[in-house]
C-alpha positions as CSV (number, residue, x, y, z in Angstrom):
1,X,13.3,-19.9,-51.4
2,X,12.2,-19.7,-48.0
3,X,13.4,-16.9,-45.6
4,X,16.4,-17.8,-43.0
5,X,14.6,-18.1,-39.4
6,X,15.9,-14.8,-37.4
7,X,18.1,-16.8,-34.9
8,X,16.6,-15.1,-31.2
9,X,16.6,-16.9,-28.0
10,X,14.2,-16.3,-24.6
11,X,16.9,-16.1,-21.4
12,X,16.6,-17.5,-18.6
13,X,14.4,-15.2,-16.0
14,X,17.2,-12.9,-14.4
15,X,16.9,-9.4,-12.7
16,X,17.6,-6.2,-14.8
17,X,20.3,-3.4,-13.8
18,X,20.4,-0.2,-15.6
19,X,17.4,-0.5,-17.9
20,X,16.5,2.2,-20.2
21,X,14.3,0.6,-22.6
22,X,11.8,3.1,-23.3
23,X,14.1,6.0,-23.8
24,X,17.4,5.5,-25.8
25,X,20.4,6.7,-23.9
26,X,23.9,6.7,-24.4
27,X,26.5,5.6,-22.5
28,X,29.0,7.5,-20.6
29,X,32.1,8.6,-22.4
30,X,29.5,7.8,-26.2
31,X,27.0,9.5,-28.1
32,X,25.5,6.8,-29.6
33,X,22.1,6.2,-28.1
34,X,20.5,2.7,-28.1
35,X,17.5,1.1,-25.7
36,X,19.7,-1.2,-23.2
37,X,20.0,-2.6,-19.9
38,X,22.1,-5.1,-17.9
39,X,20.6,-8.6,-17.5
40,X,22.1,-10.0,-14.1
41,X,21.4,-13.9,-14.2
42,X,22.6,-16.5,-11.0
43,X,25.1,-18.7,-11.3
44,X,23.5,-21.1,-10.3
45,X,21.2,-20.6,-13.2
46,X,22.5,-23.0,-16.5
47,X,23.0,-20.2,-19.4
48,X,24.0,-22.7,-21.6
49,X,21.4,-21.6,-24.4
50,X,23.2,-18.2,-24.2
51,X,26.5,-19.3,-24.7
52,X,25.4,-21.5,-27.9
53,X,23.6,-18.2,-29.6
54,X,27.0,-16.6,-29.3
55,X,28.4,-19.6,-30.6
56,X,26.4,-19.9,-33.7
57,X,26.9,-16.0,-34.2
58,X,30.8,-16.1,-34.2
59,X,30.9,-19.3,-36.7
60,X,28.7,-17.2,-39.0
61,X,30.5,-14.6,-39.1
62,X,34.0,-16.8,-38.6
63,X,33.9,-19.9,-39.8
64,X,37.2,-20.4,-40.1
65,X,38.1,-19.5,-36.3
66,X,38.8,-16.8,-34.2
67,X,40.2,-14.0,-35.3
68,X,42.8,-12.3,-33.4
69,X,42.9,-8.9,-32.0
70,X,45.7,-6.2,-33.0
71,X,46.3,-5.7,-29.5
72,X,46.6,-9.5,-28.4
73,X,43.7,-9.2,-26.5
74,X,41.0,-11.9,-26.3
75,X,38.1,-12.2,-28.6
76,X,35.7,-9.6,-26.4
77,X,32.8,-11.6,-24.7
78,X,29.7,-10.0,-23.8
79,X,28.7,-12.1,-20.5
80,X,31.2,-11.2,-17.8
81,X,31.5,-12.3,-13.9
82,X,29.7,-9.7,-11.4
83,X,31.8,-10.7,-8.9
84,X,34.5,-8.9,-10.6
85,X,31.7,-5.3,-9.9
86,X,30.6,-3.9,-6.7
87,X,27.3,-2.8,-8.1
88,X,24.4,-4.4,-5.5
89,X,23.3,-7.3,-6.6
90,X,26.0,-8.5,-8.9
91,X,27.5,-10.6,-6.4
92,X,27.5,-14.4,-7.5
93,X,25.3,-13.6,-11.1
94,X,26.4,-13.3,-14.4
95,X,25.7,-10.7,-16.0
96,X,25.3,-8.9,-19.9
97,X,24.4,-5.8,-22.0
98,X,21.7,-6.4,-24.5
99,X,20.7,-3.4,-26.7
100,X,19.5,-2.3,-30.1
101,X,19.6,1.0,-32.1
102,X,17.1,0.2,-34.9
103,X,13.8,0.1,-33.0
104,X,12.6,0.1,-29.3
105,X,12.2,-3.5,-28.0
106,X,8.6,-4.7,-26.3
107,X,7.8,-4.3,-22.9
108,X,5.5,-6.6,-21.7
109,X,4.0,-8.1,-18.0
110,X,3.8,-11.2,-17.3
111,X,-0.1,-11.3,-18.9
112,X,2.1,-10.5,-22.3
113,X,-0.1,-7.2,-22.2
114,X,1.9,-3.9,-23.1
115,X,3.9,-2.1,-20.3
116,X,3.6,1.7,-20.6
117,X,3.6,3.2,-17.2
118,X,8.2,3.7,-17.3
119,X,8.0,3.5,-13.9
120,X,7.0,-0.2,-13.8
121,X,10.1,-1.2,-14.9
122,X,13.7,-0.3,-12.8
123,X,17.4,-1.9,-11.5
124,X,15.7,-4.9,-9.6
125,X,12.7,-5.9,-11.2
126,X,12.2,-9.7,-12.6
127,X,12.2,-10.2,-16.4
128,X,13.1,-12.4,-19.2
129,X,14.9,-10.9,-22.3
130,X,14.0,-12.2,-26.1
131,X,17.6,-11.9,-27.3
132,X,19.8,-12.0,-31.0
133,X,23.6,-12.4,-31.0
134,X,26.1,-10.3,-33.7
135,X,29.8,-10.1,-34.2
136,X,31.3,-6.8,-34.6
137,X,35.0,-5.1,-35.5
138,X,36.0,-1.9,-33.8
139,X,39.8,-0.3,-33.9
140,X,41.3,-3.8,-34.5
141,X,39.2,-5.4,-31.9
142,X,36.5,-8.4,-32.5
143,X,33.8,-9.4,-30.3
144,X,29.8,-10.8,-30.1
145,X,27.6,-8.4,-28.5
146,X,24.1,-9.2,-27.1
147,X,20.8,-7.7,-28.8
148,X,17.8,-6.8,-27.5
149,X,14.7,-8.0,-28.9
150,X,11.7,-7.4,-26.0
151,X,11.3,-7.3,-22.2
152,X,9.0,-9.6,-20.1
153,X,8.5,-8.4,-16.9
154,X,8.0,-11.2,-14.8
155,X,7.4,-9.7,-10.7
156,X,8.6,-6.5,-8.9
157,X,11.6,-7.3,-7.2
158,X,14.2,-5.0,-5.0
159,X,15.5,-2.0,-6.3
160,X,19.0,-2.6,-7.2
161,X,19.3,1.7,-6.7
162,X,20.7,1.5,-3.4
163,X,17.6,3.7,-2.6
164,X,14.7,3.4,-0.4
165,X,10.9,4.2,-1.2
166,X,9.2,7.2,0.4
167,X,7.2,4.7,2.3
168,X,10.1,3.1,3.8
169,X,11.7,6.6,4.7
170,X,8.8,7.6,6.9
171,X,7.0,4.1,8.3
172,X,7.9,4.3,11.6
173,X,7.4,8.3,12.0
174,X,4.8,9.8,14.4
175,X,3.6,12.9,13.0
176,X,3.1,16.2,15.5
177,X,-1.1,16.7,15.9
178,X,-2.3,19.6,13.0
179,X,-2.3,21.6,15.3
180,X,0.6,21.6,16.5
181,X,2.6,25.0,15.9
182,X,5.1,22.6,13.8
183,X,1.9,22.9,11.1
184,X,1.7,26.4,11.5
185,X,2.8,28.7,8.6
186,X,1.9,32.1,10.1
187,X,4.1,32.0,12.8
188,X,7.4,32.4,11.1
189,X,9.8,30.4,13.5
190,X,12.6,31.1,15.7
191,X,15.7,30.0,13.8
192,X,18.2,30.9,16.6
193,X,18.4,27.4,17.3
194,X,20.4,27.3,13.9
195,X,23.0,29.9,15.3
């Protein structure tokens, strides 16, 4: 009998926000720690592929419709509008969680060679996510969450941080000559202008 295929998908490229796929973190207000990170994708962009992945998860799990929520509340989605955030760089992108708890996903460049400097990837940089789809049931709720298989970093891009590189803090600034009393440690300084 041969083994059933392991139903993944490649996304479309997109940008990542909040990635932490190297160290597992939790969550604010949870404990449970998993490798994650928000995949922003544009609108413009057709995630069609996406949507059918969470389709074929959901009539796997319910073939015989949707089941309803104690609350009333909708069958919980995982790709949601980030026009509805005011996170930078949400504006006119969808966007998702994908994580995993059972083993840290891949981490690649775009020469599919391994990733291991963290710092390479950050909020802003370029990637393409391999991706799974399961249903869950939580406290009367159902939904289809977003897994993640492996990162391909595709380009740098701009941090989504709100921040600014060192670089860019001091470009334009002229520094005093060294030997200038600014440089001078021995001097002490008059702090009365502080007063």
């Amino acid at each position: 009998m041969a083994k059933k295929e392991f139903d993944k998908i490649n996304t479309p490229a997109g940008v990542l926000s909040f990635p932490s796929v190297f160290v597992k973190t939790a969550a604010p207000g949870s404990t449970k720690e998993k490798w994650s990170t928000v995949f922003l994708i544009p609108k413009s962009t057709d995630i069609t592929p996406i949507k059918e992945l969470l389709k074929r998860a959901i009539h796997a799990k319910h073939p015989n419709g949707l089941p309803k929520n104690a609350d009333g509340s909708a069958f919980v989605s995982p790709i949601k509008d980030g026009n509805e955030k005011s996170y930078d760089g949400y504006k006119d992108h969808w966007f998702f969680t994908a994580s995993t708890t059972n083993r840290a996903p891949g981490v690649v460049d775009s020469e599919k060679q391994a990733i291991m400097e963290q710092s390479e990837i950050y909020a802003g940089c370029h990637a393409i996510l391999s991706i799974n789809a399961y249903c869950w049931e939580y406290m009367g709720k159902y939904g289809v969450s977003i897994g993640l298989q492996h990162v391909l970093k595709i380009k740098d891009g701009t941090p989504l941080s709100g921040g600014s590189s060192a670089e860019a803090d001091f470009a334009n600034l002229e520094l005093p000559a060294k030997n200038d009393d600014a440089f001078d440690s021995t001097t002490g300084g008059d702090l009365s202008i502080l007063d």
